[in-house]
C-alpha positions in Angstrom: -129.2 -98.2 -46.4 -125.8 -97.2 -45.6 -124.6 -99.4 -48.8 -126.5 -96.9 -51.5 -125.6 -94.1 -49.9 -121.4 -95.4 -50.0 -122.1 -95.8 -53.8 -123.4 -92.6 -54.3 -120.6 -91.4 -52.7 -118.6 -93.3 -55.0 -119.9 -92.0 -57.8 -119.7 -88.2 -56.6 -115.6 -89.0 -56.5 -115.4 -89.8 -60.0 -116.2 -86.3 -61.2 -113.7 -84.8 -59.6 -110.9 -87.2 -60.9 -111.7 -86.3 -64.3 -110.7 -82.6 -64.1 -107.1 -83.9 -62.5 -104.0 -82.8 -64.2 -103.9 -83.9 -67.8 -100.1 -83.6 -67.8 -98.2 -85.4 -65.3 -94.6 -82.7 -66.2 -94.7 -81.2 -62.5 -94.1 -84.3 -61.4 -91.6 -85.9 -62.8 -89.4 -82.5 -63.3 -87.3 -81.2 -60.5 -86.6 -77.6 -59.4 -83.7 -75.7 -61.1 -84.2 -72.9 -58.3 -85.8 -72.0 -55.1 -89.8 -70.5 -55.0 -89.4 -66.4 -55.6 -89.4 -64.6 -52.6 -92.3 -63.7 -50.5 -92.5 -60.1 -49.0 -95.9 -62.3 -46.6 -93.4 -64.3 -45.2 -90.7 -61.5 -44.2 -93.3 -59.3 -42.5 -94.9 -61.6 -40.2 -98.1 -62.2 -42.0 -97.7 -65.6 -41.6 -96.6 -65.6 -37.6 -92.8 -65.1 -37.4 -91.8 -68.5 -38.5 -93.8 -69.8 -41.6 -93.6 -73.2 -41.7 -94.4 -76.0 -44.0 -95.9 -79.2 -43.0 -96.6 -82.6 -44.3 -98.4 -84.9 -44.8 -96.6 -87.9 -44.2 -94.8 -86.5 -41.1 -97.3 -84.3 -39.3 -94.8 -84.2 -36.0 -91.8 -82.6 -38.7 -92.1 -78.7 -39.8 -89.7 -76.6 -41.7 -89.2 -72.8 -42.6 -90.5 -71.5 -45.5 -87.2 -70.9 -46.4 -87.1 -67.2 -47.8 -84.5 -66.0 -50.5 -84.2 -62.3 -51.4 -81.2 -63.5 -54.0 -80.1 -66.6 -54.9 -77.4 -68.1 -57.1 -77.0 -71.2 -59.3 -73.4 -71.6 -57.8 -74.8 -72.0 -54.3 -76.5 -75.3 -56.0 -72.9 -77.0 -55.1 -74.2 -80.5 -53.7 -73.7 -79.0 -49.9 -76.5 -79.4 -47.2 -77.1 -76.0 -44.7 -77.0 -77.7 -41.2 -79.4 -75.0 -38.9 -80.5 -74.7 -35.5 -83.7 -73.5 -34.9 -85.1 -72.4 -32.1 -86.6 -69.4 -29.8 -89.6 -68.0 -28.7 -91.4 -69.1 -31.3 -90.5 -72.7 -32.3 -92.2 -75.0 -30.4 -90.3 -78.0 -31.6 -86.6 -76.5 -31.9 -84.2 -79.1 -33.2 -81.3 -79.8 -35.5 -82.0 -79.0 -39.2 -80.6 -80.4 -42.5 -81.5 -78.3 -45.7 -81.2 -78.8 -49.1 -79.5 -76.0 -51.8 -83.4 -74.7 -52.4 -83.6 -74.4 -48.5 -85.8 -77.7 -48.7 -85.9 -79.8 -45.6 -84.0 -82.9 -45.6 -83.6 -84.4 -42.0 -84.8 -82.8 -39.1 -85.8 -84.1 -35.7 -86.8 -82.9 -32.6 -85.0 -84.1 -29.3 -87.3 -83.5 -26.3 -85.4 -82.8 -23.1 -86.9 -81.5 -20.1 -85.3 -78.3 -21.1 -87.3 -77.7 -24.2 -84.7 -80.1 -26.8 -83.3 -76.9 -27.8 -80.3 -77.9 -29.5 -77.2 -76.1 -30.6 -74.0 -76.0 -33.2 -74.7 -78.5 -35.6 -72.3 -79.7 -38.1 -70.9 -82.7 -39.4 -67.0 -84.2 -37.9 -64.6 -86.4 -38.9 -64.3 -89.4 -36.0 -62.1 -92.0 -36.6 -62.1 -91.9 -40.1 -66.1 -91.8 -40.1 -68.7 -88.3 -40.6 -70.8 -87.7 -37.8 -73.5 -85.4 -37.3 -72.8 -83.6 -33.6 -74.8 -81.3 -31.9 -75.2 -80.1 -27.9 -78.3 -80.6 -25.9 -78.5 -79.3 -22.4 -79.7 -76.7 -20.2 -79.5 -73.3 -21.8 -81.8 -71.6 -19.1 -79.0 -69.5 -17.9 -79.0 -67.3 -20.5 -75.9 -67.0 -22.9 -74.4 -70.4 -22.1 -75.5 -73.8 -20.9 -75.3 -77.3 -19.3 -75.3 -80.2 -21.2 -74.0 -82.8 -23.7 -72.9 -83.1 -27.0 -74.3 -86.2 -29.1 -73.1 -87.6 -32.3 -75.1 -89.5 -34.3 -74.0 -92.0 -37.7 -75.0 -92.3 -41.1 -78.5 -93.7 -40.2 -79.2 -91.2 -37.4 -78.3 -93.0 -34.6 -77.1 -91.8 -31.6 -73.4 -93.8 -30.9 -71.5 -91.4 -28.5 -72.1 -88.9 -26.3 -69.5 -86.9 -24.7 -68.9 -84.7 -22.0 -66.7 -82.7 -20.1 -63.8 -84.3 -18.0 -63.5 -83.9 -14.1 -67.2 -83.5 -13.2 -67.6 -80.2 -15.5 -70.6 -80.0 -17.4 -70.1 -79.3 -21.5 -71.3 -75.4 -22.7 -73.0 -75.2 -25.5 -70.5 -73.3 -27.7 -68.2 -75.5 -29.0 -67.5 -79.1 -29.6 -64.5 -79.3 -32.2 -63.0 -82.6 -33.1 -59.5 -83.0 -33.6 -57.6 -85.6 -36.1 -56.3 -87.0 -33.3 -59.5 -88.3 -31.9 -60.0 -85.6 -29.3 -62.7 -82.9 -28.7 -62.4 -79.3 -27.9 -64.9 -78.3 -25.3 -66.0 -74.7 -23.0 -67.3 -74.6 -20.4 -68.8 -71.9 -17.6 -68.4 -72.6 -13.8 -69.5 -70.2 -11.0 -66.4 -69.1 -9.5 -65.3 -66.9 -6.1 -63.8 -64.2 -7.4 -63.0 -60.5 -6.1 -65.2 -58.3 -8.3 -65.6 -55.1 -6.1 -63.3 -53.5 -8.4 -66.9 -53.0 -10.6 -69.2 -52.6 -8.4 -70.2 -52.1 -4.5 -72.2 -54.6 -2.3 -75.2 -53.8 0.3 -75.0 -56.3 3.2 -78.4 -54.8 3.7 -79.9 -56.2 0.2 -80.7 -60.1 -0.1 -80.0 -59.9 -3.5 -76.1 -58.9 -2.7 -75.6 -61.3 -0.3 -72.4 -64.1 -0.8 -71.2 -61.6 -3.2 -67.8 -61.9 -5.2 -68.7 -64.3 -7.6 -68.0 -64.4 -11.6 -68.3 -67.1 -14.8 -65.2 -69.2 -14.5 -64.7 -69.7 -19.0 -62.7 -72.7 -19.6 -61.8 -75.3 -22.3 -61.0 -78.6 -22.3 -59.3 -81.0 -24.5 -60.8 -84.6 -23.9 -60.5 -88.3 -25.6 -63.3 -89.1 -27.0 -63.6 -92.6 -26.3 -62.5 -92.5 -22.7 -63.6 -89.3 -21.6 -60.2 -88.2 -20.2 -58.4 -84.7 -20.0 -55.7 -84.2 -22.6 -55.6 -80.3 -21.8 -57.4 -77.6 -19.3 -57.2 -73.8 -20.0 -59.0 -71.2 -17.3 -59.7 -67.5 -18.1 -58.5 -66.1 -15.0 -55.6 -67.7 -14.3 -54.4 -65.6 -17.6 -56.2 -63.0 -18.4 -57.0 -59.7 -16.3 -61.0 -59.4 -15.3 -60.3 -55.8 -16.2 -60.2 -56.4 -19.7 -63.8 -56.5 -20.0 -66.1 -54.6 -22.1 -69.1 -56.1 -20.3 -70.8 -54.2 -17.2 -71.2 -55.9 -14.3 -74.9 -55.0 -13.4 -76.7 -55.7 -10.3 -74.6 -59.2 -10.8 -71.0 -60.4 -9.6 -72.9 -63.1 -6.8 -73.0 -66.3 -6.4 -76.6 -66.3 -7.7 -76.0 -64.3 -10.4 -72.0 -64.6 -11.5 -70.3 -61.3 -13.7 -70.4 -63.1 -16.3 -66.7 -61.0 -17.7 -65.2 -63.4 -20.4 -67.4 -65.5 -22.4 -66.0 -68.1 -24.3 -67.8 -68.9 -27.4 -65.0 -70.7 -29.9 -62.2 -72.8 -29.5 -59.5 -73.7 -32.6 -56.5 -76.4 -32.4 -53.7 -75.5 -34.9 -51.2 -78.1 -36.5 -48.9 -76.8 -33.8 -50.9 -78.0 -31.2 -51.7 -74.3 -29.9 -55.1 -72.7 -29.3 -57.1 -70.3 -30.8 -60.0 -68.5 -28.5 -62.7 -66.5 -28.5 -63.8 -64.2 -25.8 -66.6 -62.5 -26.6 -67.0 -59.8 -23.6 -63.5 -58.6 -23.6 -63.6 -58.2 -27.7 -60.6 -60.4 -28.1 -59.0 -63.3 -30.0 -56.2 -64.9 -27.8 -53.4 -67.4 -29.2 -52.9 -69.7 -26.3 -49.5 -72.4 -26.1 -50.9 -75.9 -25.8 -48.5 -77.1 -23.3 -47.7 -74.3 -21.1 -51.5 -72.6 -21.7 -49.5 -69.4 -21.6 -51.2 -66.5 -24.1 -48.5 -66.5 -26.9 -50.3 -62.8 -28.0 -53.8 -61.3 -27.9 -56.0 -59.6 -30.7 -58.2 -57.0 -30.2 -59.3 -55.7 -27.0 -57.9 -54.1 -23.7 -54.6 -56.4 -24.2 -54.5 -56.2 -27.9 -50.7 -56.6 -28.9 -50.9 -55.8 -32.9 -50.8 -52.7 -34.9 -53.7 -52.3 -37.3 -52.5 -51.4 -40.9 -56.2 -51.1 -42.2 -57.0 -47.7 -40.4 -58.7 -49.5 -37.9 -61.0 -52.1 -39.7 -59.1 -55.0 -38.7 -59.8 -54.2 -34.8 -62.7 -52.2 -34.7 -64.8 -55.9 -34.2 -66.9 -55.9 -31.0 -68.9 -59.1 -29.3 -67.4 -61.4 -31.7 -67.9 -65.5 -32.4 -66.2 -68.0 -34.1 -62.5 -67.6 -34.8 -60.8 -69.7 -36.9 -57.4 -70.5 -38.5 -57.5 -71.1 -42.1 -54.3 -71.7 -44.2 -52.7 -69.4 -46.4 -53.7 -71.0 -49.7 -57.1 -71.0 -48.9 -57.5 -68.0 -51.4 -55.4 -68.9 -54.5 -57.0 -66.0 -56.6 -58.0 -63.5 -54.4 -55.3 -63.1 -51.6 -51.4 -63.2 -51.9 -49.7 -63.7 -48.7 -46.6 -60.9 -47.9 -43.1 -62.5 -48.8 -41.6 -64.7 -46.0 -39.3 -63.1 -43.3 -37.0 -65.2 -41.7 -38.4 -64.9 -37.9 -41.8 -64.1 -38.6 -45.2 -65.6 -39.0 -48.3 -64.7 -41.3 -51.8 -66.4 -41.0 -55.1 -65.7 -41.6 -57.7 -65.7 -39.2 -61.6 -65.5 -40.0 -64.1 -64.5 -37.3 -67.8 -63.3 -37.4 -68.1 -60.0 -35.6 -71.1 -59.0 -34.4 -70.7 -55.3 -33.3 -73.6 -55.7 -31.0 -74.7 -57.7 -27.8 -78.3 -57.9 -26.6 -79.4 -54.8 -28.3 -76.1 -52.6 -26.6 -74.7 -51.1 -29.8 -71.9 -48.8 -28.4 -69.1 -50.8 -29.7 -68.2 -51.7 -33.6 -69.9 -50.9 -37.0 -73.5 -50.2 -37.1 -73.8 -53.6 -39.0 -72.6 -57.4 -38.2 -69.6 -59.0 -40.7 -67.3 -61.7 -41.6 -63.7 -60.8 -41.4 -60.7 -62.3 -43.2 -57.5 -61.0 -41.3 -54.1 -61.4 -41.8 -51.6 -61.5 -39.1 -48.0 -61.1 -38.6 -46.0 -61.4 -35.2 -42.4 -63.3 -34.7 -42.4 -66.8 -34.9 -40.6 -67.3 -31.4 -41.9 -65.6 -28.4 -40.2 -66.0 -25.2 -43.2 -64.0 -23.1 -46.0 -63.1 -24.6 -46.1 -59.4 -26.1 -47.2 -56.2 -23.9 -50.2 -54.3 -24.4 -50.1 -51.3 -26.6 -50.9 -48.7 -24.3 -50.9 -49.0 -20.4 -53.9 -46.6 -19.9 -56.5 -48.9 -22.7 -56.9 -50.8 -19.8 -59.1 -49.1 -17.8 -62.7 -49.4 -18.1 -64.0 -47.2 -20.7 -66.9 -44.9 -19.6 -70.2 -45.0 -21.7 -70.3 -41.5 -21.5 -67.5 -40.7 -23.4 -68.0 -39.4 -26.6 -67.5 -41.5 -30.1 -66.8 -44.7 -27.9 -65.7 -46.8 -30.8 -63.2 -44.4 -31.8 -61.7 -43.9 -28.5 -61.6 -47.6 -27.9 -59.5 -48.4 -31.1 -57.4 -44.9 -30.8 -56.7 -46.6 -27.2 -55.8 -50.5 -28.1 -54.1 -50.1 -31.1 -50.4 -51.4 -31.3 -47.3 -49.7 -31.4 -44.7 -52.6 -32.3 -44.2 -53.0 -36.1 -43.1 -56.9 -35.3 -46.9 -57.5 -34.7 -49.7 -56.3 -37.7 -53.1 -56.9 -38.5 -54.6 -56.3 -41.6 -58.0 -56.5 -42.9 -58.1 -59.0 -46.1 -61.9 -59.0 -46.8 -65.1 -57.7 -44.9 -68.3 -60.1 -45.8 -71.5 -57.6 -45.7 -75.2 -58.9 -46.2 -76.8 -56.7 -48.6 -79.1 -54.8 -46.4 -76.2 -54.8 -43.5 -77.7 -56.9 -40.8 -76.9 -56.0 -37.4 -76.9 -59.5 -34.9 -76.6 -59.0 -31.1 -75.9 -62.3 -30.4 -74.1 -65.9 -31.9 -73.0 -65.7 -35.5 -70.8 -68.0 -37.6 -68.0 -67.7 -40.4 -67.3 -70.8 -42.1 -65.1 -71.3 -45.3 -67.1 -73.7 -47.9 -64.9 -75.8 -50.0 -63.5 -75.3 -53.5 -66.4 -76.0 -56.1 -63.2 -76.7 -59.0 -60.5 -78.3 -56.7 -57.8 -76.1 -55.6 -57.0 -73.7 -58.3 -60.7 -72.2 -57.1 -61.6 -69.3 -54.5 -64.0 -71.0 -51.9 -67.5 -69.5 -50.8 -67.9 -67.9 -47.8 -71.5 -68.7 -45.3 -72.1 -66.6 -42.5 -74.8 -67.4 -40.0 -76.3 -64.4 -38.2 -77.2 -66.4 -34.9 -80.1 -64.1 -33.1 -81.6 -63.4 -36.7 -82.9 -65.7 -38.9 -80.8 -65.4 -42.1 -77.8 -67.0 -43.8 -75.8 -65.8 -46.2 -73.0 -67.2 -48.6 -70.9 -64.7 -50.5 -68.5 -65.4 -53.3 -64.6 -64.9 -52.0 -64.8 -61.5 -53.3 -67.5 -60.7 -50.9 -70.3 -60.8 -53.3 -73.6 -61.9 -51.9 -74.4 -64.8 -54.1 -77.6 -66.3 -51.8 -79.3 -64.3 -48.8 -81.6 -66.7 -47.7 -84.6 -65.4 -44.4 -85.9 -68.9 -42.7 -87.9 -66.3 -40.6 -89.7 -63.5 -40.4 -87.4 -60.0 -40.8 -90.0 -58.7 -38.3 -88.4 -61.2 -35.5 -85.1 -60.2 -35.5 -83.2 -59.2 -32.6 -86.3 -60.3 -30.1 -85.0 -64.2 -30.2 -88.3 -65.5 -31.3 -86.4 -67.4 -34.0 -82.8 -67.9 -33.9 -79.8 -70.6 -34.8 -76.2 -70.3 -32.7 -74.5 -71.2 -36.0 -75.1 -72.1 -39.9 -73.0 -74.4 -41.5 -73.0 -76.1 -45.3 -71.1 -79.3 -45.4 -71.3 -82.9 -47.7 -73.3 -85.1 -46.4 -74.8 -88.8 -46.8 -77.4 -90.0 -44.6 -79.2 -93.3 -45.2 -82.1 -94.0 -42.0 -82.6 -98.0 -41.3 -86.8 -96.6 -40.9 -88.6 -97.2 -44.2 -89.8 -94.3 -46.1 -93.6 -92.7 -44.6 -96.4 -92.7 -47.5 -99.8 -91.7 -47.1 -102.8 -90.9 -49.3 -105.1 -88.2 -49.7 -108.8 -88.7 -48.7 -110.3 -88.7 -52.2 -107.0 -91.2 -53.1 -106.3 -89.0 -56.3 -102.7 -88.5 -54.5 -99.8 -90.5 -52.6 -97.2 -88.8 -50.9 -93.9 -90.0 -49.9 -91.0 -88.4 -48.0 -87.6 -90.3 -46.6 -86.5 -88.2 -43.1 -82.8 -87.8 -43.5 -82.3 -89.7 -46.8 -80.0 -88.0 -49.6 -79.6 -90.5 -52.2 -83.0 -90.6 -53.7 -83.1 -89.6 -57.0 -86.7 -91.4 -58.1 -89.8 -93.3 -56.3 -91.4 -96.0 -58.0 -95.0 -96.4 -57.1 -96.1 -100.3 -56.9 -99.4 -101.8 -56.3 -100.8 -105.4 -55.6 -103.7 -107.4 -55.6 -102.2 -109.7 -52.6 -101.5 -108.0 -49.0 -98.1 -109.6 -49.4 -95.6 -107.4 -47.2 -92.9 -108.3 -50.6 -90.7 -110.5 -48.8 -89.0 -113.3 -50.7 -88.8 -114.0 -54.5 -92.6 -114.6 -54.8 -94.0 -111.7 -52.7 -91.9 -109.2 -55.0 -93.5 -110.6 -57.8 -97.1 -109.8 -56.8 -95.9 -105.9 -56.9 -96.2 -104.4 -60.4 -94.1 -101.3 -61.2 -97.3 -98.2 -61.7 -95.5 -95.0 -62.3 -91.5 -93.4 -61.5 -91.4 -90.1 -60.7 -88.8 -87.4 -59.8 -88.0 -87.4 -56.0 -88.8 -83.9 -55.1 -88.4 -81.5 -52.3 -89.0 -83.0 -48.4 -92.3 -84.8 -49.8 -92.9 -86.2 -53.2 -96.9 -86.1 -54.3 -97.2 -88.9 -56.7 -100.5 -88.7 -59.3 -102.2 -92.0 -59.3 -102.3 -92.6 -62.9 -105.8 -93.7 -64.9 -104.3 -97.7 -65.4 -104.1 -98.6 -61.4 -107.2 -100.2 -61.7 -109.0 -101.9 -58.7 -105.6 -103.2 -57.0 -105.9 -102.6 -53.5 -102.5 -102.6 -52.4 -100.1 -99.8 -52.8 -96.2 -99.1 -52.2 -93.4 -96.7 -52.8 -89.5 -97.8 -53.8 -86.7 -95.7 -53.3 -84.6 -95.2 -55.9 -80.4 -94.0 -56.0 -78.7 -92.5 -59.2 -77.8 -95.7 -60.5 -81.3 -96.7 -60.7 -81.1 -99.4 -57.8 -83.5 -99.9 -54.9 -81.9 -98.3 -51.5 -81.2 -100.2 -48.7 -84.9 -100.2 -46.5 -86.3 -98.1 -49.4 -89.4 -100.1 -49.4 -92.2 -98.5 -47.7 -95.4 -99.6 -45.5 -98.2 -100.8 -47.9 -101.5 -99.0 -48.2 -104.6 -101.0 -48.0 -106.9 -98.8 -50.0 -110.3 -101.2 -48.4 -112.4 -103.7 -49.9 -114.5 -102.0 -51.9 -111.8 -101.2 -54.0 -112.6 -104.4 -56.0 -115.8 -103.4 -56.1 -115.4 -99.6 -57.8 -111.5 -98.3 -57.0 -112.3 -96.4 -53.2 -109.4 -93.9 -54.2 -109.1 -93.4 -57.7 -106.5 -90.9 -59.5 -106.8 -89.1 -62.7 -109.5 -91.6 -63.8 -112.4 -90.8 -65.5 -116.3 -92.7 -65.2 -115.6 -94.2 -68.7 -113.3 -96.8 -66.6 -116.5 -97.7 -65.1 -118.4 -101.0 -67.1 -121.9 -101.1 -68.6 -122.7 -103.3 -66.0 -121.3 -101.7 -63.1 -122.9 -98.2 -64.1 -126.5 -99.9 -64.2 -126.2 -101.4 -60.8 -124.5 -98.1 -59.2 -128.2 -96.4 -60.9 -130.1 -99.2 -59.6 -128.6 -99.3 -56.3 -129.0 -95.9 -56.3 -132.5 -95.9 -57.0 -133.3 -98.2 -54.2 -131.5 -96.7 -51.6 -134.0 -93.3 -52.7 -136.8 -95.6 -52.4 -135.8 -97.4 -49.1 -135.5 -93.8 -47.6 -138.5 -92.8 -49.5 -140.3 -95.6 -47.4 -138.9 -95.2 -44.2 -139.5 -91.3 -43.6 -143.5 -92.4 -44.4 -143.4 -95.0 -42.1 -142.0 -92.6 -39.5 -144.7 -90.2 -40.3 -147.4 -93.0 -40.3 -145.5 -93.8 -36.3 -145.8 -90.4 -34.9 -149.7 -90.5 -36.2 -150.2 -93.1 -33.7 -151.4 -95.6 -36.7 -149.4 -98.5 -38.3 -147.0 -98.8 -41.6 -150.4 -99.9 -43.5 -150.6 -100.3 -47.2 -147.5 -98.7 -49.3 -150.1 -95.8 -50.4 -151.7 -95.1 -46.7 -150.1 -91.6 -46.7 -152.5 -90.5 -48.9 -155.4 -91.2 -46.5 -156.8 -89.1 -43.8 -155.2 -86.8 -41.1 -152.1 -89.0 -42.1 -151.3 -87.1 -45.2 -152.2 -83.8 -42.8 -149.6 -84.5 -40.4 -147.4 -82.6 -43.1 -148.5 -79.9 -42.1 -148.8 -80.3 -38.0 -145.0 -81.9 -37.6 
């Protein structure tokens, strides 16, 4: 009985197939531009992080990537790398997206710490890109305990490093040097005379072994061996007055003053450093041999007179200082003429003006700053402070706090000047308390070009990439605008770099239940340009000259997005075998391009089980008198067994084929 009733089912498919799509142009186009935004997806009707899901990874989701303005010259063959993670992730991970904010490669990396990864980008090693990214404990909150991985072309993992002399790698800032070394931070807990900020009750458990703080170092360490090259530590250098950051019920050995906070590290060709130190609002220039500070920008010790009325040193809770070279900005920027003795460069930071909801210090909204800087080119001992009395700890009660603290810190020696080149501002001025990134994109026309600029807003979900002249070209939301500032969704940095990746694991197909559709995706592959859908009468696996030729060549379509849906088309007949090919630019089959095969069942060669865009005219004369027939006696077999049931439960036996008719047997109708 259960044979009829598959046929009829069979038949009952082959309507719907007829009303598929007559035209098969949306899928063999591509995209010339991301969806329009969606105002659903920015106020949290959709949960705080709309995803998307698929169909041939159901363990992968992505953000519905959000843009409120985007730009064709954002399209500049450049992947964003993203981080996300929070509250409201519940598989955080390292993220590669495409121009349209598509997913390309994303993976989850399950720790017993929740796999939350952090500042993922792509390195130079050794002549070879890498994708790195740390991995750790980030439970105390702000900074963490782990490892950084780097993983090759294929998505392997082939190194991991860590800190040198038993230290444990922070998840801030893994830089990789030309000469084969990494940059590191790290946080240590630290004795440390702190009653200076607060007072300690020998009577409360909570203040007992008091006198304790975050030790912020770096490290400079070979990457193949693991060895020290270099060690810098905060205090040893820089006063624990200079902070901006209260102390709180802290400064123990179970809860450290956490004073400094290290959050970037930069090696110039010099072989000095370039710091960030987020709680003391500062920017410090440290020798590489001696590890002596060679001068200080911003905060308490802040050794440079601002010629932009303050802009260039009103930034507060900053990340991410960087070097970049004077040429950088062909068009837009002209660097002062040279003076024998002195030093100009530009420096790039993202400045937050806010930390964990505190809002006291800095504009009311987060930027990117270009600065340019001046000081003498040889310095015996670094420079003094502006102002002996900046140093004291500013009281929150004071009244315009911001203007007091730049009025208080801002240099008096003409030999040492900051000036503010360019301020990058999203559109609807964004305010981030925490994390952030700056990064300079490369020149889309060579070097007579101005490069973009990409800033990542850390605690908020947004990115957004500006032209040099600080003209938001893309201002892209990968969460909901009603999550920011809570940390339910959230990436340290965002970064846009080239990248080729090309996974060993074949491509993932599946098929829809009523087989009108295949899908295909690649995780992590960037040089499809086309899938060619096969299919085969033999369960062949393709191998060897004669296996490929039982595969016949069914449709080529346009690779799009994460997950390509491929029509079956009306001529795939009753072959029972399918497959999908990866194709590159060229038109050549990629390396382990070939995916699994689909068995689409035996009854395919009976009446196609999963037929697309076909209509019953496919169907024979023959085969559409014994799907009736059959049909007919499946009715009758079922016609015949519910009497015979009714003939049971009367206590009598299955009798002649009319007995129904007769007596209380008919009756029983109406008594059941």
């Amino acid at each position: 009985m259960n044979t009829p009733l598959l046929l009829l089912w069979h038949l009952a498919t082959c309507l719907p197939t007829t009303l598929a799509h007559d035209s098969d142009t949306a899928y063999t186009s591509s995209p010339t531009a991301p969806p329009p935004y969606n105002a659903a997806y920015d106020n949290g009707t959709f949960s705080y992080y709309p995803v998307r899901s698929y169909a041939t990874a159901e363990d992968l989701h992505s953000p519905q990537t959000n843009f409120l303005q985007w730009d064709a010259r954002c399209d500049d063959g450049l992947y964003y790398f993203v981080t996300p993670r929070g509250w409201g992730i519940p598989d955080p991970g390292p993220m590669i997206l495409d121009s349209y904010g598509e997913l390309v490669w994303a993976k989850h990396f399950d720790n017993k710490f929740g796999g939350q990864a952090y500042d993922f980008m792509v390195q130079t090693y050794q002549g070879q890109e890498y994708l790195t990214f740390w991995l750790g404990d980030d439970r105390v909150r702000g900074h963490g305990s782990g490892f950084y991985y780097m993983l090759n072309s294929s998505y392997d993992i082939v190194h991991r490093v860590g800190a040198a002399n038993g230290s444990s790698a922070d998840l801030h800032e893994f830089l990789i040097t030309p000469q084969g070394t990494a940059l590191l931070t790290m946080y240590q807990i630290t004795p440390r005379d702190v009653t200076d900020f607060r007072q300690f009750d020998p009577a409360n458990p909570e203040d007992h072994n008091p006198n304790f703080i975050w030790e912020c170092l770096f490290q400079e360490v070979d990457v193949a061996t693991g060895e020290l090259v270099f060690e810098w530590r905060a205090s040893d250098h820089v006063d624990l007055h200079d902070t901006y950051h209260g102390i709180g019920p802290g400064g123990t050995e179970h809860d450290p003053f956490d004073w400094f906070h290290i959050n970037s590290v930069d090696k110039d060709e010099l072989g000095n450093f370039l710091i960030s130190a987020r709680y003391t609002h500062s920017i410090t220039y440290i020798d590489g041999k001696t590890g002596d500070i060679i001068w200080t920008l911003g905060g308490r010790s802040n050794a440079f007179m601002d010629l932009s009325d303050g802009f260039g040193l009103n930034f507060a809770w900053q990340h991410d200082a960087r070097f970049v070279p004077l040429d950088t900005f062909p068009n837009m920027y002209r660097a002062p003429p040279e003076r024998a003795g002195y030093t100009t460069r530009l420096v790039t930071l993202f400045d937050n003006a806010a930390e964990d909801q505190h809002y006291e210090y800095g504009l009311t909204y987060s930027r990117g700053l270009l600065l340019e800087l001046t000081y003498p080119t040889t310095l015996n001992t670094a420079p003094a402070a502006a102002r002996s009395e900046h140093r004291k700890r500013q009281d929150d009660s004071e009244p315009d706090l911001n203007a007091a603290k730049i009025a208080a810190i801002n240099g008096t020696n003409p030999d040492y000047t900051v000036r503010l080149v360019k301020s990058y501002e999203n559109p609807n001025l964004v305010r981030s308390s925490s994390q952030g990134s700056m990064q300079i994109l490369p020149q889309d026309g060579g070097g007579g070009s101005d490069p973009k600029v990409l800033l990542g807003y850390g605690l908020n979900a947004l990115w957004t990439e500006f032209a040099a002249d600080g003209s938001p070209l893309c201002d892209a939301h990968y969460g909901a605008a009603t999550s920011w500032e809570r940390g339910d969704i959230q990436s340290y940095r965002v970064y846009k770099f080239a990248w080729r990746g090309a996974p060993q694991s074949p491509p993932s197909v599946d098929i829809s239940d009523d087989d009108v559709e295949v899908y295909v995706s690649w995780n992590g592959a960037t040089e499809v340009t086309d899938w060619v859908l096969q299919c085969s009468e033999s369960a062949d696996d393709g191998e060897g000259r004669e296996g490929e030729q039982a595969w016949a060549d069914v449709v080529r379509v346009k690779k799009q997005g994460f997950e390509t849906l491929i029509l079956l088309p009306e001529d795939i007949g009753e072959s029972r075998y399918l497959r999908v090919i990866a194709l590159g630019a060229t038109g050549r089959r990629l390396d382990a391009g070939v995916s699994e095969t689909i068995d689409r069942g035996l009854m395919s060669t009976f009446y196609p089980l999963r037929v697309a865009a076909s209509s019953v005219r496919q169907i024979t004369p023959f085969r559409v008198f014994m799907v009736v027939v059959s049909m007919l006696s499946g009715g009758l077999i079922l016609y015949e067994g519910y009497r015979r049931y009714l003939s049971w439960r009367s206590g009598r036996g299955g009798g002649s084929p009319l007995r129904w008719r007769q007596g209380k047997a008919y009756r029983l109708l109406g008594e059941a």
